[in-house]
N, C-alpha and C positions, 0 to 999 in steps of 0.2 A: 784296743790293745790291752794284753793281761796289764794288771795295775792301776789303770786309769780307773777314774770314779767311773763307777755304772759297768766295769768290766768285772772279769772272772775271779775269783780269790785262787792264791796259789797254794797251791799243795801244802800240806804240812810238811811233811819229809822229800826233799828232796836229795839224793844221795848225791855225796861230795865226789867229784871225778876225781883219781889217784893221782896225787903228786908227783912229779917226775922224780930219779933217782937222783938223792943225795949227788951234786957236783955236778948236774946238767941243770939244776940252778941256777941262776945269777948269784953273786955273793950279794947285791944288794935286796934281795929276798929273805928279809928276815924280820922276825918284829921288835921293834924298838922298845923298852919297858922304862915310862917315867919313875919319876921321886915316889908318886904315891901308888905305885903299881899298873897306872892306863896302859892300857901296849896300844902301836901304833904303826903301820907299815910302812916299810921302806929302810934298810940302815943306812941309807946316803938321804934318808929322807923321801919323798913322794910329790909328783905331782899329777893336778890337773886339767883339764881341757874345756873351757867352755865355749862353747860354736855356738856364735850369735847369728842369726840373719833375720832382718827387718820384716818382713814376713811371716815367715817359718817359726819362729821363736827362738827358743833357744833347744840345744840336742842335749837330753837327757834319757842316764842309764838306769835302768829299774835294777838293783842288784840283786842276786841269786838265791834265796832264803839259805845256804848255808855259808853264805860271804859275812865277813865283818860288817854287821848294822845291815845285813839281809834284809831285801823286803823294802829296802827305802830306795826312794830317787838319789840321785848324784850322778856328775862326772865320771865319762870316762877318763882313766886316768892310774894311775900304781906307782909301786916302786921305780927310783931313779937307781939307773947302772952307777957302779964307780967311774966318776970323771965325768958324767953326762949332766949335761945342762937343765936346766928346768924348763924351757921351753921345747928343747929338746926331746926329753923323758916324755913333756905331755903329748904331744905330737905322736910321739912312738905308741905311746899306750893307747891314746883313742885311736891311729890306725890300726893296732893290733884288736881291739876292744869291738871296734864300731866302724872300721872301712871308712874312717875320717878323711878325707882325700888335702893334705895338707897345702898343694898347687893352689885352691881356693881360697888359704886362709888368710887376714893381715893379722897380725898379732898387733892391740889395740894396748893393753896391759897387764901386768901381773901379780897379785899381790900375796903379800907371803904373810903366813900364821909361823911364829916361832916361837918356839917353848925352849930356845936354850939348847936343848938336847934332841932336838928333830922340829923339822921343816917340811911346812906341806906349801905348797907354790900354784896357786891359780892362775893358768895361763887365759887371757879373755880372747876372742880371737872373735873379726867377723868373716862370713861366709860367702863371700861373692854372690856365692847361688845355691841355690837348694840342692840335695841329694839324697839319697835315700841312703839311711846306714843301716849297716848289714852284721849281726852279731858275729861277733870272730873269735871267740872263745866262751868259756863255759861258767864266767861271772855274771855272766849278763841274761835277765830273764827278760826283758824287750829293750828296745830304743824309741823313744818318740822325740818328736817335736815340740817342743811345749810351750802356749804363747807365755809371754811375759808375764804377765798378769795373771795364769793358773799355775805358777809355776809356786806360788803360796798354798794352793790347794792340795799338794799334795804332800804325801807323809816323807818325806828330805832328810837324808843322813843326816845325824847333826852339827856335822862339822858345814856341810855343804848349809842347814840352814842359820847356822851364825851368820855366815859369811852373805847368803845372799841379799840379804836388805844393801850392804854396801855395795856389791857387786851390780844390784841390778841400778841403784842410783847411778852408775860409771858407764851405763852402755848407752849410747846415745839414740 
């Protein structure tokens, strides 16, 4: 699969799909700008999804070379709607993302990065059973499975590799 070690290199330019028209938007589609200038997606904040199965590993997205922190692994996962829950939001993105089939999931726990002024919300979730996910929009340059244990090996948004030493300590 593109991305993986020993696999194909991606394109340098890959051209951005057009944006939809201004108000067929979400309002919470927008980028949040910290004290020292980081921007951050989501204005209700963001979350996202990580699919455990004992097996399987865990389901990770290779993101788009023209996404924010392109080109690295992470969850599926975005912006949270106004009023939508974090568990909820995550759900909706990695079905929207990756054909998450959410029937299969228990949600184990969640843990949250807050900066005060924006909130990013890890949903951990495990898998009953394996499946195949299926890209479902145009962030995503593949999906794999990735055991536990290679899930270091690879090049990890950075927020996604802060987080993961605590995250993979918590999965049982």
């Amino acid at each position: 699969m593109s991305g993986l070690p020993g696999s194909a290199a991606v394109p340098p330019e890959i051209p951005r799909p057009p944006l939809p028209p201004y108000g067929v938007r979400d309002s919470g589609d927008a980028w949040v700008y910290g004290p020292d200038g980081a921007k951050f997606w989501g204005r209700f904040g963001a979350a996202g999804l990580l699919v455990w199965h004992p097996v399987a590993g865990v389901l990770l997205q290779h993101r788009i070379a023209w996404s924010h922190h392109g080109g690295t692994w992470g969850l599926p996962g975005g912006a949270l709607k106004e009023g939508e829950t974090p568990v909820d939001g995550a759900l909706r993105e990695a079905f929207e993302e990756a054909g998450v089939p959410a029937d299969l999931l228990t949600v184990l726990f969640t843990s949250v990065l807050d900066l005060g002024f924006w909130r990013y919300t890890t949903v951990v979730t495990e898998s009953s059973s394996e499946f195949e996910p299926v890209i479902g929009d145009a962030e995503s340059e593949a999906l794999a499975w990735v055991s536990v244990d290679e899930v270091k090996n690879l090049q990890l948004h950075p927020g996604f590799a802060a987080a993961w030493p605590e995250l993979r300590s918590r999965l049982r």
